[in-house]
Every structure is written in structure tokens, then in C-alpha cells.
SEKELO-578238 format. One record per atom (N, C-alpha, C): y, x, z. Coordinates in pm, whole numbers, plus 50000, padded with zeros to 5 digits. Layout:
residues N
YXZ
...
END
This chain:
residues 505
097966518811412
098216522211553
098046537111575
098746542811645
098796557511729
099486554211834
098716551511972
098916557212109
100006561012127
100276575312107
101016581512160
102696584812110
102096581911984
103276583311884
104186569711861
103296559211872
103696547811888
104936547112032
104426553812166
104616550112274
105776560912305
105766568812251
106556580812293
107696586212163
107206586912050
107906586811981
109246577811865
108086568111846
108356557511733
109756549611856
110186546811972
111296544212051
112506549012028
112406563811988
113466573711979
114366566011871
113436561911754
114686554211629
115566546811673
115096537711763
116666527411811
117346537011935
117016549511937
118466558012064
119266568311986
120226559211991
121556568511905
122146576012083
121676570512144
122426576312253
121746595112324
121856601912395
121536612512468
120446608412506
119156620312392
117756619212466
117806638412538
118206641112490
118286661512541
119046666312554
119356673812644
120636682212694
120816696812683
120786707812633
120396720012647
121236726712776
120806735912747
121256748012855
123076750112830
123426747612716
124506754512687
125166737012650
124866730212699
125456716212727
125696708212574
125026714412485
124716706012313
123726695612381
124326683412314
123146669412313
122686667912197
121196662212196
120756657612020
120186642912109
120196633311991
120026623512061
118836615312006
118126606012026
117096606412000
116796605311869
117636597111803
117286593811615
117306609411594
117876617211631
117966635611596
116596639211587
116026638311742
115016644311770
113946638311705
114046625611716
113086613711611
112966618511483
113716621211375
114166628611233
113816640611216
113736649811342
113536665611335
111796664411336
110856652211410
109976651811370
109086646611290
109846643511225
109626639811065
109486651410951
110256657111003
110866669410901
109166677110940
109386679311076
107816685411102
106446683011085
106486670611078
105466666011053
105016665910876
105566662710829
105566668310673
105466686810619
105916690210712
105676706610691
104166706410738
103656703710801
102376708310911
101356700410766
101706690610753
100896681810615
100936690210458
101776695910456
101946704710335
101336716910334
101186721710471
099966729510502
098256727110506
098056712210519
096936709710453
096406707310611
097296700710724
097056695910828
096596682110814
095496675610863
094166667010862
094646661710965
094236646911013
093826641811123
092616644511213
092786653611330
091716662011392
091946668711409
092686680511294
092986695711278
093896697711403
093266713011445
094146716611524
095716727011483
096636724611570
097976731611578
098166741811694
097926748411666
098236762511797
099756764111773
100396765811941
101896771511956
101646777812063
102236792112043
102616803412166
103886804112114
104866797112162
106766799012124
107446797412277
108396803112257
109696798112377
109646786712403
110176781712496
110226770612481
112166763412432
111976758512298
112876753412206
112686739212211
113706732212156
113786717712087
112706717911984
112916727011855
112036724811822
110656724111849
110086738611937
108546735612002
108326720012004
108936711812109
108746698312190
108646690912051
109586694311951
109316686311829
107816686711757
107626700811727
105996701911700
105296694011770
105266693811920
104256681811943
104406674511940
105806667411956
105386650811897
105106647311793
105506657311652
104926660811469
103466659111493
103206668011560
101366667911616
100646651011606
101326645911696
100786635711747
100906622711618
102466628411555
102396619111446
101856619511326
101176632811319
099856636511189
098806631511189
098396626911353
097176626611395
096276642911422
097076652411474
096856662911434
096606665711595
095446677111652
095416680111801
096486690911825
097216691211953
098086700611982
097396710012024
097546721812061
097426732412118
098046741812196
098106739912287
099966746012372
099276760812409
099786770812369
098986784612425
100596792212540
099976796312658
100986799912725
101366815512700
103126821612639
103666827012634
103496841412683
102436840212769
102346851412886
100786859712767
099636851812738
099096856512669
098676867012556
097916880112570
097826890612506
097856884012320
097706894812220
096946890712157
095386891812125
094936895312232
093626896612268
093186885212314
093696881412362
093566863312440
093486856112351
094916860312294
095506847112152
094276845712069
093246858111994
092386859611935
091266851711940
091256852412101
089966843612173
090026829412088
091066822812180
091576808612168
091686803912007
091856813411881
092426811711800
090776802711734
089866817311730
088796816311706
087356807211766
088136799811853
087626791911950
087796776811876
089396774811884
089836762611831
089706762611680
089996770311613
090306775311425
091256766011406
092176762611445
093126756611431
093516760411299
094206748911235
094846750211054
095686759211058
097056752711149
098456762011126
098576768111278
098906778811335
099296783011418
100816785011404
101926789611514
103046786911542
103216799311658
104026808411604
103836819711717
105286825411717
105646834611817
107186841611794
106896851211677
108396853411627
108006864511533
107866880411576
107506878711713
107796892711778
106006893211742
105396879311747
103876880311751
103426884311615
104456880511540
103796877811374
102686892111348
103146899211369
102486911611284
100956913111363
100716906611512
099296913911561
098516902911539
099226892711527
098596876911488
097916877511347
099036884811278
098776879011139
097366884811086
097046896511150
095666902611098
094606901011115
094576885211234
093666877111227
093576865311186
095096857611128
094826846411129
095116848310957
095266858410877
095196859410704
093386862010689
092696866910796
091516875110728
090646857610764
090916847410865
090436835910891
090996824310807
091826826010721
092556814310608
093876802710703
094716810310838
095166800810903
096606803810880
097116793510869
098646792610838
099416799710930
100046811110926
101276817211065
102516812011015
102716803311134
104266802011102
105236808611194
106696809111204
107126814711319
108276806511371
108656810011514
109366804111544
110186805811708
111456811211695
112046823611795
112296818611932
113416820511997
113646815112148
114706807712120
115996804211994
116706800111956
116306787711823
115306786511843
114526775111690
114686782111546
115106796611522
114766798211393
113586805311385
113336806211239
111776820211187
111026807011098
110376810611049
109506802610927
109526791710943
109176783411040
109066767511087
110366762311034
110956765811057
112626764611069
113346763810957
113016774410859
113616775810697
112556764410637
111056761010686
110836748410604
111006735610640
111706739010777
112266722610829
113386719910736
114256725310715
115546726010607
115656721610486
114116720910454
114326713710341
112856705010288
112676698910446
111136691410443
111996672010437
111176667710406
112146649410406
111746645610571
112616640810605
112566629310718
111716620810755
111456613510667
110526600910654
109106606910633
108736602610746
107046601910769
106486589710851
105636585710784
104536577810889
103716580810895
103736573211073
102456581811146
101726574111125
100236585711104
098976588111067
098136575211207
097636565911161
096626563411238
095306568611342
095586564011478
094446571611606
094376560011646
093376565011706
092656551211834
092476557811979
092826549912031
092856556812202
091746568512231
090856566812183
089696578312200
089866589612126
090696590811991
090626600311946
091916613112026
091246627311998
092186637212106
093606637112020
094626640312126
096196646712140
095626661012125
095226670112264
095386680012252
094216688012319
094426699812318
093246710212381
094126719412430
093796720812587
093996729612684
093646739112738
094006753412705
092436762212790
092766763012935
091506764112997
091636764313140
090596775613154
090376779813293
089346795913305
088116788413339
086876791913307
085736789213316
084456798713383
084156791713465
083016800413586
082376810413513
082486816413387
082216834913363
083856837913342
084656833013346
085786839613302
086086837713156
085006828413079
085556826012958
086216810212928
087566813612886
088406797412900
087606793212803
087656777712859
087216763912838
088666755712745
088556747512662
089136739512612
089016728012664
089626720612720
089716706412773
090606697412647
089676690912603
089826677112492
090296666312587
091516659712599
092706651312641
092836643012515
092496631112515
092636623612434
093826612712459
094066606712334
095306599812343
095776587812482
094246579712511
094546570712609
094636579012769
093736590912753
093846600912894
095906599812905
096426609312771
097886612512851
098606601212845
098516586412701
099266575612793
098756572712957
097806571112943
097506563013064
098366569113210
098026583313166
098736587713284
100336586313323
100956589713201
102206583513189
102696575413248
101996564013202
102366552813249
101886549513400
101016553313448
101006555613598
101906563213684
102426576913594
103376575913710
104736575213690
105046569613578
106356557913552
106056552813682
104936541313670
105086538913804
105176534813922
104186546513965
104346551214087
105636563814143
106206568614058
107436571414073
108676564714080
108646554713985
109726547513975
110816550313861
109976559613741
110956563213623
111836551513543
112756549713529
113596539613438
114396546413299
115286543513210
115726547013131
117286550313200
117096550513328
118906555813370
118406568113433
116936572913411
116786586113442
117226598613407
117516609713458
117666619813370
116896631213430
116216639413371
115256647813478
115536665813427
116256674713517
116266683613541
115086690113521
114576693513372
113466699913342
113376716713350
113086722413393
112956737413336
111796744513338
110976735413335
109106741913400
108966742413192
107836753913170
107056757413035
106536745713015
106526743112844
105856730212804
104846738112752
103966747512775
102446751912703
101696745812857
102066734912934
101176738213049
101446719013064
100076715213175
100366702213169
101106694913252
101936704013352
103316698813431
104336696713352
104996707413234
106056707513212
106256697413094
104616694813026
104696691312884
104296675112929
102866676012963
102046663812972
102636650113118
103646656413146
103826651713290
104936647913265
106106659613292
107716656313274
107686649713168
107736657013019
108136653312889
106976637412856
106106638112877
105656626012837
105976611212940
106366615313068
107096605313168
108226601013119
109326613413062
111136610613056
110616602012925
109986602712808
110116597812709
109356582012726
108746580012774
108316571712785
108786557312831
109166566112954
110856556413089
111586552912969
111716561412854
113046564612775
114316568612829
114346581512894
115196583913009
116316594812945
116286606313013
117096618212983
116796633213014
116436642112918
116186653612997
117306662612980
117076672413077
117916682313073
116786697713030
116906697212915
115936709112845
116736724112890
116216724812999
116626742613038
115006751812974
115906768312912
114646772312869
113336776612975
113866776913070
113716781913208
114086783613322
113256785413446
114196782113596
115216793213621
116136788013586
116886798613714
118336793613806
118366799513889
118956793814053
120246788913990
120776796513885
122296792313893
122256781413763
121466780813688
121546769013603
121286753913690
120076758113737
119476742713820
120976738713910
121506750613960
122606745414042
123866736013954
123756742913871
125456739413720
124646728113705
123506723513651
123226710913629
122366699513695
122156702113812
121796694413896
122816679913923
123926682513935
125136672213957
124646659413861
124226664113748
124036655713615
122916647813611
122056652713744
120486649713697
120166637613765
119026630913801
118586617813964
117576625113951
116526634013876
115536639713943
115226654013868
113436655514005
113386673213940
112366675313946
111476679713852
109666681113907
109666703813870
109046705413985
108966720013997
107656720014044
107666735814029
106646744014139
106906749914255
106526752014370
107196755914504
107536767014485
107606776914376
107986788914308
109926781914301
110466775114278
111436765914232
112286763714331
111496757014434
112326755414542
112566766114665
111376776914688
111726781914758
112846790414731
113306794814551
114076800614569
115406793414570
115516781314579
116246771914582
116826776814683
116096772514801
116306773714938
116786787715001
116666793614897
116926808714964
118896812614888
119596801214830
120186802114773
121796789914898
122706799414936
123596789815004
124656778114937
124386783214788
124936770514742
124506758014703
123286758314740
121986747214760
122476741614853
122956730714841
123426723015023
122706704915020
123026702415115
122956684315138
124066673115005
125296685115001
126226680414915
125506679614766
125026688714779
125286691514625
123786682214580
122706677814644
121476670114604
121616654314654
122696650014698
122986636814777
122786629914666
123066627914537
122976617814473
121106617614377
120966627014418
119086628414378
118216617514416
117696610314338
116776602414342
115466609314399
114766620514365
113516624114312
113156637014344
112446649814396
111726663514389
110676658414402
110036664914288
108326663814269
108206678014246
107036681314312
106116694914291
104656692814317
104426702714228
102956704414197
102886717214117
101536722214068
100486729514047
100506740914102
101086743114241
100126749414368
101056738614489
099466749214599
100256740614712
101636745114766
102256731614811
103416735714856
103716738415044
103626749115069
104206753415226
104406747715280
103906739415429
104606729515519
105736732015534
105986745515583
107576752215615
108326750815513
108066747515390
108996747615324
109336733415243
108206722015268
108636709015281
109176707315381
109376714615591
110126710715637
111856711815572
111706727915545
112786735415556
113916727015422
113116727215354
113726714515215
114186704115275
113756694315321
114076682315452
115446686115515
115426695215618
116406701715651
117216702015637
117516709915480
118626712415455
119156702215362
118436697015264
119146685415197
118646672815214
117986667015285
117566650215331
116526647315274
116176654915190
115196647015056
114266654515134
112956649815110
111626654015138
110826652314999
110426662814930
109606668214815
108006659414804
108216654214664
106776645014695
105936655114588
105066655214638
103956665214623
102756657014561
102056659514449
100946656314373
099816663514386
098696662514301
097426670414276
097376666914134
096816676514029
096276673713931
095526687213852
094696685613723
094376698813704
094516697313542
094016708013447
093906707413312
093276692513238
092106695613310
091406681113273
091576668613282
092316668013362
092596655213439
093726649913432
094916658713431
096166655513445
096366652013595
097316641613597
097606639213757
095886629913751
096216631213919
094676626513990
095496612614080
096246622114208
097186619514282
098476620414351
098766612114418
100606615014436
100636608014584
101856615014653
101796613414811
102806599714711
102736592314804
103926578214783
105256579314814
105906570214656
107436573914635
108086565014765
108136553214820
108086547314949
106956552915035
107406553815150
106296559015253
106026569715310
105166576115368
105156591015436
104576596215298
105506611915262
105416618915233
104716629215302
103516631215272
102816634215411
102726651915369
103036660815411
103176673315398
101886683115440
101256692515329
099746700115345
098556686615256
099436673815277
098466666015167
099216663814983
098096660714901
098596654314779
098366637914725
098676631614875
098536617814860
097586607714832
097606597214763
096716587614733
096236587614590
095356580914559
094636584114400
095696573914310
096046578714190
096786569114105
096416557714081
097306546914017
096626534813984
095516537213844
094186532113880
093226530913805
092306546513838
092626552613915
091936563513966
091226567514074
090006571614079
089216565414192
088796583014268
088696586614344
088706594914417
087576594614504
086866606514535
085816607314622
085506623414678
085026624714805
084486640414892
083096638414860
082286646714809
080936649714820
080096663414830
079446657614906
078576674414945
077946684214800
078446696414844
078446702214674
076876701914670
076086703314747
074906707514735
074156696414714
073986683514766
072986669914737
074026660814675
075126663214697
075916648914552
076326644114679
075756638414767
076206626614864
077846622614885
077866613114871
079296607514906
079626612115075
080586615815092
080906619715216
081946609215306
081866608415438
082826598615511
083976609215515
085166597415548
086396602615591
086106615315702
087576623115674
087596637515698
086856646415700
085426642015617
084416654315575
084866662115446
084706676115466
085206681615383
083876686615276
083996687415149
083366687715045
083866687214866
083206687714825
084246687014676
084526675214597
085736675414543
086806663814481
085436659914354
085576646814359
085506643914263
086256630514213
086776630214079
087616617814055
087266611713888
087236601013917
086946590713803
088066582413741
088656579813595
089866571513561
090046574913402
090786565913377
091416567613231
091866584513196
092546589413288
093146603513284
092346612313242
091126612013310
089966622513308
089516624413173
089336635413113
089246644112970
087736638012937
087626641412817
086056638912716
085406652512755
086206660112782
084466676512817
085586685112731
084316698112722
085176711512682
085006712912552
085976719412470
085516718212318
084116731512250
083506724312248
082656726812174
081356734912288
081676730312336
080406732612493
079826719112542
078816714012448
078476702312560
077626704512650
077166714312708
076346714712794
076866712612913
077936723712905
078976729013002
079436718613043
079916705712937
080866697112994
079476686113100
078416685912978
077376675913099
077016680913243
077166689813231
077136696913386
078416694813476
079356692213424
080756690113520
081006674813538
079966665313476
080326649713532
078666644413596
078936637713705
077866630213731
077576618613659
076566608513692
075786605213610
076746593713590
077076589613733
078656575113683
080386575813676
080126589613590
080706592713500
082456602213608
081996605413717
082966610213856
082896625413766
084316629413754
084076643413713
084146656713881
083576666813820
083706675613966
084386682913927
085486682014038
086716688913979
086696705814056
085846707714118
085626723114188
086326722814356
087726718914323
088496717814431
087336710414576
088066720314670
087256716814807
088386708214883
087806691614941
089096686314973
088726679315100
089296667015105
088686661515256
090176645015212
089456633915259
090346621815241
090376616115396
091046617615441
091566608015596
090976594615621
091086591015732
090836575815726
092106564915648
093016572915624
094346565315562
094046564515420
093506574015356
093096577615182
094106588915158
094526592515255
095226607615200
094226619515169
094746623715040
093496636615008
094166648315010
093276658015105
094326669515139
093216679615044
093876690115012
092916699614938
092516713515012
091666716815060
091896725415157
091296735115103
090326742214966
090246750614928
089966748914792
089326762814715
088856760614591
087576765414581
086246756914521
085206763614504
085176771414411
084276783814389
083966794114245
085006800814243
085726804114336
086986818014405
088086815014278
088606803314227
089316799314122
090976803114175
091366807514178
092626812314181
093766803514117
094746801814167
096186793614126
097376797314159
097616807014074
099016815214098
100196811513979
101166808614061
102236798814021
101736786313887
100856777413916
100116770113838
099446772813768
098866784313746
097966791513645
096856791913714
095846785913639
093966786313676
093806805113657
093386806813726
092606822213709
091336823613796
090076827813658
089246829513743
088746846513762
088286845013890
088446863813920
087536869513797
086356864213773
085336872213654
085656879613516
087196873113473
087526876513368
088146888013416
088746893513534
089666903213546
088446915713613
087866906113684
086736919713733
085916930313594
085416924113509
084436924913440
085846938513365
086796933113329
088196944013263
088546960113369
088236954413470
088356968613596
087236971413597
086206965513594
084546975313624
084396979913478
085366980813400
085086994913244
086137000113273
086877001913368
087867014013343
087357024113403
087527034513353
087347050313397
087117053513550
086377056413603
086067062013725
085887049513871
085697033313755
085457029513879
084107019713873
083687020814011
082227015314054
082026998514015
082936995614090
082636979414079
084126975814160
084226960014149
085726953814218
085456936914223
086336932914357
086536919714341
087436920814337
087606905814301
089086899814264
089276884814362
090696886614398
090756875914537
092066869314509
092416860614557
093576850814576
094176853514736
095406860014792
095866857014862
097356853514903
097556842914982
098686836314976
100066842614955
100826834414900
102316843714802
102776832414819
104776832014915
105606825114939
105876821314831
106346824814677
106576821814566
105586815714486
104566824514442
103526817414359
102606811014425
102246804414580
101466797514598
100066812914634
099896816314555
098396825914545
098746836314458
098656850514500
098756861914388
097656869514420
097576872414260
095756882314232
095696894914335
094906897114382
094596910814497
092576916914386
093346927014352
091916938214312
091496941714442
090356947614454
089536954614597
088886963414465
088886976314455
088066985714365
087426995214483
086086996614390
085417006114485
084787017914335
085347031814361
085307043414272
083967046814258
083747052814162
082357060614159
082297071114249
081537076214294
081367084314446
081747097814372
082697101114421
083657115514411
084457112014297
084867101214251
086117099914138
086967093714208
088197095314164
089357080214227
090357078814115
091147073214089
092137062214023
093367061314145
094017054614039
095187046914114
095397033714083
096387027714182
096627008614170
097237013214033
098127017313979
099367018613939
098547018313771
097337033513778
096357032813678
095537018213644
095177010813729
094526999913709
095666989213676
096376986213708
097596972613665
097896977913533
098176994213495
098826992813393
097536988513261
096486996413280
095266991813185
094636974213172
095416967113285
095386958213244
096266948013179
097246956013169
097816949813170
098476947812977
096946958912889
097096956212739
096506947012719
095596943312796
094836924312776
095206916512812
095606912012945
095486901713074
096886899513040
096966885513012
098586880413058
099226884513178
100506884913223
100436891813333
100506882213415
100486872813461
100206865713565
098446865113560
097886870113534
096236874013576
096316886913648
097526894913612
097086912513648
097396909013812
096436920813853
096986920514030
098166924714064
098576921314151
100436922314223
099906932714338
098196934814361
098216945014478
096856949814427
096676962314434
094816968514439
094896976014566
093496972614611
093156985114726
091836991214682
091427000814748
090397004114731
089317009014846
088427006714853
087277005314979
086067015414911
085347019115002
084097028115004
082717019814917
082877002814984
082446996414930
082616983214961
081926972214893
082426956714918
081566950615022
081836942315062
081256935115199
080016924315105
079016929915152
077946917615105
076826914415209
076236902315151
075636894815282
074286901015253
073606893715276
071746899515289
070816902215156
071486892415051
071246889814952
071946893514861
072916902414907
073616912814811
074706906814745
075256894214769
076546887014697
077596896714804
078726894614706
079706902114773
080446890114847
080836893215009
081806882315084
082866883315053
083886875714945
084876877714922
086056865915004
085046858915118
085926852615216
086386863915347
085426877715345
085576886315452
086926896115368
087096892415216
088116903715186
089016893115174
089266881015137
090516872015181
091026873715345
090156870015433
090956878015535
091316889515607
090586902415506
091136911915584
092266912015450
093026909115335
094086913215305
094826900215290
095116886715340
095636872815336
096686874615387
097696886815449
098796889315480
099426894015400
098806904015310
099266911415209
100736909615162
100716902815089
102606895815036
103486887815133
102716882815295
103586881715428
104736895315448
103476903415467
104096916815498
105646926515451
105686915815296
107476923815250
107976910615249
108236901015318
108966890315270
110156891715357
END
């Protein structure tokens, strides 16, 4: 038995028919894609890949990538999805964190990679935005035929980093019954079938595009449409083709900002799902509006995967993320005494279920500190549940930032600006962005008679910090607002700059 490979992969042999669609309208069909991970999975084993061992990928997103992880899963091997945007200063972190066997990187990475992962004994392979580079010349002449390696529901799929209250990412261990289970919940509570086809273009290093879409369509045994990425005039060329679409409100608003987006052209759509930020009332009206459909909106995080989903029948209730999944139990409690809280008290999420992760890798302290004692994890998020069971999320505890689905926590970026040259100290803030949901805002305060520039600070960060961490705005102040006890109020600098990115729209 293997979970996942069983459930997701081992199906593909009996579909001679269209499992993927590319951008440039080539189909491979599933015995293809089924065979291509075969081929992979025997390469990753010839490397001296174990059941356990980890697989790091920072690649484009390709056919092949998606193949590596299901190879992954059929080694018995943990995935590792590293997102694209990442320094190799980051990459370093994570590398040396996980020690993953074989890593999988572009070959644009090969050369800053390689001088850490030859001096640590780890396999570099490569692999481009088109599926060739090393992976590729040994798929060509690896055999087909593999069987998959035996797991048991408890043992992990994959490891996720997420940002962690100093700013140092956390690995979240997702084990095999966490991502079926979820799957199969929102099969469904969506209503996925095998006459699906789903208009994909969200990154598979993240757990919307990978753990959500791709493990839902395969599962339904449906159809994707593998775009490498969003953009307005593809989603438009192949939308006609699709019944559904899971985005980020990054997705639709520019949807909406586009006149060949009409009522016509989405009439035969089954489906818009969004998630990993919140999505704009105005722009679940304005969506409504213009094409009939009303956008069903979720909650979920690294750890957890989905939590909840507004209902595929029923009010789509807009500013909320619905009801708790099947087998998922949901609760508000006061951050400070634990207490369970009544309807519409606001306090922090906590949720219990199959979905919910084993802890962080290789931190158990860390992880015993993030579950209570019957076993409810605390998910940080500040929320509030109705008398109906709708759970609306109305903030984030530990100033956690979520810009266009990306966890960012301010400590890692502060601690990078308080060593640059001439400055005193800085927070780091989240304020609201029509596109990404939340974009980073610096506040720097100079050493008394030095100054800098924004322009100086983004660019110095911008040799570490992926750039969706770097700030989109810095200001700078005399000094920071703190209370009696000397913490800095960084709810008094959310609203004096929470217009910030209003202001050019």
C-alpha cells in the first residue's frame, strides 16, 4: 500500500485519454504522464533515494516538475516544493535544514547551488522552464516500470516551509493521510467529477496550486489545463475549454479589469475558487456583476491545508471562508486562557482533523507548543464563527503577513534592514494591496544625523529576500511608536500607512 500513489497516481494506467493540456495546446495523457513517472522515479532511486529521504525542487513550473512529485510519492520519498522566488541564501537555509538526497534546481541556479550541495554530498540535478537540463537527459534513458515503494498513512509526502515567530522558516511534515484526506473532502464538497477540467495556472511549490488543485483534478480523475502561469490573455484563450478555476484574488481582479472578461465568455463555468488571501467584498460583488458566478472562497494554511470552504450550494457568504470541512472541527479561543469562546467572539482559530500536519521538522518543542492538549492545532489566525458556523477571519496574530499567498513574517526582514548602513532600527507591516491581498511596508528610523534611501534599502534586500518579502514601500520616521513598555505599536503604523497602495490605484 501507498496512499497517495495508490490514489493519485497508480489510476493514470487505465487513461489513454487527456490528463494535461499545456499552454501551447500539446496533450499527454495519462499512461504518458503515468510512464514519465516511472522513468523518474528510477532516476531519483539510482541516486540512492530511500524511503523518507528528502527531494528538494526550486524549478518552473513544467510537466515534468508535477512528475517529480508524483516519482516522490512513488519512492516513498518526501517532496520538497521550494518557491522560485527564493535567494540562494534562503535555498541554503532550507537545504541544510531538510539535507535532502537529490535536489532539483534551474540551471540558471546550478552554479550558486552547487557549492553547497557538492561540499554536503547532495545530488544537483537540473531542470529548465521547458523540461530539459540533467533530470531530463536521465529520464531518456531511465526504464518505465517501477513499483511503488510501500507507506502507511502516517508516514510524510512532503515538507513545507512556512515563516516562523523569529523569522526562521519552519518545515511543516504533511503526511500521506493529511493530503488524501483533504482531497477527498473537497472532491466533495466541491463537487469534482472526472468530466472536470480545471484551468490551472497558480505555482505548484505552494499548497494551492500543488496540494489542492493538482491533488483534487487527479483524484476526480478529471482534466487540467497546465498553464506555466497567470496571465489575462491565456486564462481568456482557454477558459472556453475549462468548467472550473481556483485562483488568488491577485487573478481575478485582474480578470476584472480586463473587457474581454464578460458574462459570455464564463456562462458555461461550473466553479471560481479562491484562496490564500482574503478576497475584497467589492470584488466578490463586482465578479457577481459582471459574470453571474459568485467566487467561493476557502481558508487554509501550510499546515493544514484546507480547514474551510463557504458552500458549493448555498450562500456564498462574502468577507467569510465558510464552514469547517467534512471531518474538521473548528473552534474561537481566547489567546490568553485557552477558553473556548461563544459565537461572534473574536479570538484565535483553532482547528482539529485528518488534514492537520504532525509538527515542524525537526523542532519538537516548537511543534508541542502549537497544539493543545486535545490535540486542536493554533493556527495564529484571529477569527470569529457566527451563530450560523460561518468563520470569518478578521486578523492575524504575531504581525504574520500574506502577500499574494505567501506567509511572511516581519522579523526576518527587520533583523536584514537593522544591519544596513546608517540605520537605527525598523518595522515591518502588512498593508492592504488590491492585487496581493497585503504588501510589505518598511518604517526605518536612521541613526541620528545619517539617512539612506527606500530605493537603498529594497535594493540591499533584495540580494537575500525573495522578492515577494522585499517592501513595495519604506518610509522613514524620527522614531517608532511604542507603548509604556517599550514594544513598538505596529497597529498605530498599520493605520497611519493602510492607504498606502489605495493611493495609486
Amino acid at each position: 500500500m501507498n496512499p497517495l500513489a495508490d490514489a493519485l497516481v497508480t489510476p493514470l494506467t487505465s487513461r489513454e485519454d487527456t490528463i494535461l493540456i499545456r499552454h501551447d495546446a500539446t496533450e499527454i495523457s495519462g499512461v504518458e504522464l503515468y510512464l514519465l513517472t516511472g522513468q523518474i522515479a528510477n532516476v531519483l532511486q539510482n541516486h540512492g533515494v530511500e524511503p523518507g529521504h528528502r527531494v528538494a525542487m526550486q524549478t518552473e513550473k513544467t510537466v515534468e516538475a508535477l512528475a517529480l512529485y508524483l516519482a516522490c510519492l512513488r519512492t516513498g520519498a518526501v517532496f520538497l516544493p521550494l518557491n522560485t522566488a527564493y535567494t540562494p541564501t534562503e535555498m541554503e537555509y532550507f537545504i541544510d535544514n531538510a539535507k535532502p538526497t537529490v535536489v532539483v534546481c534551474d540551471p540558471k541556479s546550478e552554479a550558486n547551488l552547487s557549492k553547497f550541495t557538492n561540499l554536503n554530498g547532495i545530488k544537483l540535478l537540473t531542470l529548465d522552464s521547458v523540461g530539459k537540463g540533467s533530470l531530463n537527459e536521465e529520464i531518456l534513458t531511465a526504464e518505465t516500470t517501477f513499483t511503488n515503494v510501500a507507506r502507511s498513512p502516517e508516514d510524510l509526502a512532503a515538507i513545507l516551509y512556512t515563516s516562523g515567530t523569529t523569522g526562521r522558516s519552519k518545515g511543516a511534515m504533511l503526511s500521506h493521510d493529511n493530503l488524501l484526506s483533504n482531497a477527498d473532502s473537497l472532491c466533495e464538497v466541491w463537487r469534482f467529477t472526472p468530466n472536470d477540467v480545471l484551468l490551472h495556472s497558480l505555482p505548484i511549490f505552494h499548497v494551492h496550486g500543488l496540494f489542492v488543485a493538482i491533488n483534487v483534478l487527479l483524484r476526480a480523475q478529471g482534466k487540467i489545463i497546465f498553464l506555466p502561469k497567470f496571465s489575462v490573455d491565456q486564462i481568456i484563450e482557454f477558459l472556453p475549454k475549462a468548467t472550473s478555476m481556483m485562483g488568488v484574488p491577485t487573478f481575478y481582479t485582474r480578470l476584472l479589469s480586463d473587457v474581454r472578461f464578460t458574462k459570455n465568455l464564463t456562462k458555461h463555468m461550473r466553479l471560481f475558487v479562491s484562496g490564500s488571501a482574503p478576497l475584497l467584498s467589492e470584488t466578490h460583488r463586482a465578479f457577481e456583476t459582471r459574470t453571474g458566478h459568485r467566487i467561493l472562497e476557502r481558508y487554509g494554511m501550510t499546515e493544514t491545508t484546507m480547514n474551510t470552504s463557504n458552500p458549493y450550494d448555498g450562500e456564498r457568504r462574502a468577507g467569510t471562508v465558510g464552514f469547517p470541512l467534512p471531518g474538521v472541527e473548528a473552534r474561537v479561543t481566547d489567546e490568553k486562557t485557552g477558553a473556548i469562546l461563544k459565537s461572534n467572539e473574536i479570538g484565535i482559530l483553532e482547528v482539529r482533523g485528518p488534514n492537520v500536519f504532525k509538527g515542524y521538522w525537526r523542532m519538537p518543542e516548537k511543534t508541542k507548543t502549537e497544539f493543545r492538549d486535545d490535540g486542536f492545532f493554533i493556527t495564529g489566525d484571529i477569527a470569529q464563527i457566527d451563530s450560523e458556523g460561518y468563520v470569518a477571519i478578521v486578523g492575524r496574530a504575531k504581525d504574520l503577513i500574506i502577500s499574494g499567498g505567501y506567509n511572511i513574517y516581519p522579523k526576518e526582514i527587520e533583523i536584514k534592514i537593522d544591519a544596513l548602513e546608517n540605520v537605527m532600527e525598523s518595522a515591518v507591516i502588512g498593508a492592504p494591496h488590491p492585487d496581493f491581498g497585503e504588501a510589505v511596508i518598511a518604517v526605518v528610523v536612521c541613526v541620528e544625523g545619517k539617512t539612506t534611501t527606500a530605493e537603498k534599502v529594497q535594493t540591499a534586500l533584495q540580494v537575500d529576500l525573495a522578492n515577494f518579502k522585499c517592501p513595495k514601500a519604506v518610509f522613514f520616521l524620527n522614531e517608532l511608536p511604542r507603548n509604556t513598555m517599550g514594544k513598538v505599536q505596529k497597529n498605530g503604523l498599520r493605520n497611519q500607512f493602510e492607504k498606502t497602495f489605495q493611493k495609486n490605484q
